[in-house]
N, C-alpha and C positions, 0 to 999 in steps of 0.2 A: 612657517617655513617659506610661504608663499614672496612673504619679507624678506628673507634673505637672499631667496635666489633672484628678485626684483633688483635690490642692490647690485648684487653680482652681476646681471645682463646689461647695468647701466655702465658701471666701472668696465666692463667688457667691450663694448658699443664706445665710449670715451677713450681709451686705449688703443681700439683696432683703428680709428678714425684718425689720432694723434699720430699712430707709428705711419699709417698707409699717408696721410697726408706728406710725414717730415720725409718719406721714403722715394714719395714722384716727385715732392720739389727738389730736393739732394741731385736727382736723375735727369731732372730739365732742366737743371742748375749747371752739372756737372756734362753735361754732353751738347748746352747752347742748341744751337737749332741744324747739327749736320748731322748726317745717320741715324744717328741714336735716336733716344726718347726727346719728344718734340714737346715744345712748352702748350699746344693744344692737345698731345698725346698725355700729358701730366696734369691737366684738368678733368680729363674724360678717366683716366684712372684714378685720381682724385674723386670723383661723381662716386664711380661705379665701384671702386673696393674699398670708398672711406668715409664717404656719406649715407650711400645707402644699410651698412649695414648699422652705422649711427642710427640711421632714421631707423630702421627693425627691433636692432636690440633695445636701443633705449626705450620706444613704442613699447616694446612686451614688457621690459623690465620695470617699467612706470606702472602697467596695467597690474603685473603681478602682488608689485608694491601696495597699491589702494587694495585690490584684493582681499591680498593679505591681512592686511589693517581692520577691513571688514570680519573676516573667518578668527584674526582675535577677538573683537569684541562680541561676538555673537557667543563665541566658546566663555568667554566672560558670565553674559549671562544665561548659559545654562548650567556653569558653575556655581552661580549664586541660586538659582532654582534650585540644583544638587541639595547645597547646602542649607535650606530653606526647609526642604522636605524632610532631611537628614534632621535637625533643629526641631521639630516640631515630632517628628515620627517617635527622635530617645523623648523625649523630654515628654508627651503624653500634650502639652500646651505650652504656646509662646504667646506674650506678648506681640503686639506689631511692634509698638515703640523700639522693642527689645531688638527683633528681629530685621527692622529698619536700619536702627544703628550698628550691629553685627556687621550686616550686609552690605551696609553701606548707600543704601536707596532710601526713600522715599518715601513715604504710605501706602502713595499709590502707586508706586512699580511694585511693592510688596503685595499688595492686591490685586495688581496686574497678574503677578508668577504666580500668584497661587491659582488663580484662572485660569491659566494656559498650564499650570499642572492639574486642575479639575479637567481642563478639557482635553488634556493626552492620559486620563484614566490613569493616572499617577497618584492622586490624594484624594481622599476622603475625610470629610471631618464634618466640624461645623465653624462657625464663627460667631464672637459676640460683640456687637459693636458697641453698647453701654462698657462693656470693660474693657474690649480692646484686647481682645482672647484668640487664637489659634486654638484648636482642639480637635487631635486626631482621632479620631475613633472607629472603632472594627467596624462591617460594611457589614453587620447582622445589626446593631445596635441605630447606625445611621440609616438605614433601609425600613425602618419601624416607622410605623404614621406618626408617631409623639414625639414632642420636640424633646433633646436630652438638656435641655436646661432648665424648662417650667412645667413641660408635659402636656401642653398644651397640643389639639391638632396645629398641623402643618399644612402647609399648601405652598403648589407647585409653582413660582416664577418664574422661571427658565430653563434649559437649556443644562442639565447638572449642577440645578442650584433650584431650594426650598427654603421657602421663610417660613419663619411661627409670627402668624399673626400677633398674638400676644406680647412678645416680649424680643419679636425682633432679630432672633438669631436668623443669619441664615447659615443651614447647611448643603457643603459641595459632598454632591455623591456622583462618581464616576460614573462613568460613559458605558452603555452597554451595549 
């Protein structure tokens, strides 16, 4: 939205600038230099009702414009986070490959989102980096000391995230 109303303030700022400009020349044109509007008096109204709001509008309507541009791509990718969580929550387990290509990213912006959904307590699972597995699982099941792929203990590396020494998985459990 931010976009369009950007466009709009520019076309607006280009138009009021056009008309207020052709309107003091017409008027110092049209009245020479006796009584009327003086060709110094049609620069200064020129300045003051056709530049300045040029220089305003199109200012904000520029700023609105990148804005904009920003607040789409941001809603972008929290669309594909949606979709991410959505994708892995039906389906029980994703591939990254799978879910790379879906979404149209990366590996590692796919392990980027699922990060930044581990850490807004959004997703819980684990993950298997030998197969390259998503796996979401209930938060009674992932909260258990034993890793749910070899059964092996676990230990804690960060921050809503455990690896199994053994065999490598690491699982994200949210934030409490």
């Amino acid at each position: 939205m931010g976009r369009i109303i950007g466009i709009i303030l520019i076309v607006a700022g280009v138009l009021i600038c056009g008309v207020v400009t052709l309107f003091m020349a017409v008027g110092a044109l049209m009245a020479g230099e006796g009584p009327g509007v003086s060709r110094a008096g049609a620069v200064l109204g020129i300045a003051l009702f056709g530049v300045m709001p040029f220089i305003i509008l199109v200012g904000v309507g520029v700023f609105l414009f990148i804005k904009g541009g920003q607040e789409a791509a941001e809603m972008a990718d929290i669309r594909k986070k949606e979709r991410l969580l959505g994708m892995i929550q039906a389906a029980g387990k994703v591939s990254i490959g799978n879910a790379a290509i879906e979404l149209k990213m990366t590996r590692d912006q796919v392990k980027t989102a699922i990060l930044d959904l581990v850490n807004q307590g959004l997703f819980s699972g684990y993950i298997n980096w030998q197969e390259g597995m998503f796996y979401s699982k209930d938060l009674a099941q992932v909260q258990s000391t034993k890793c749910p792929n070899c059964g092996g203990q676990r230990e804690a590396v960060g921050k809503g995230l455990v690896k199994c020494p053994y065999c490598g998985v690491e699982l994200f459990l949210p934030q409490t």
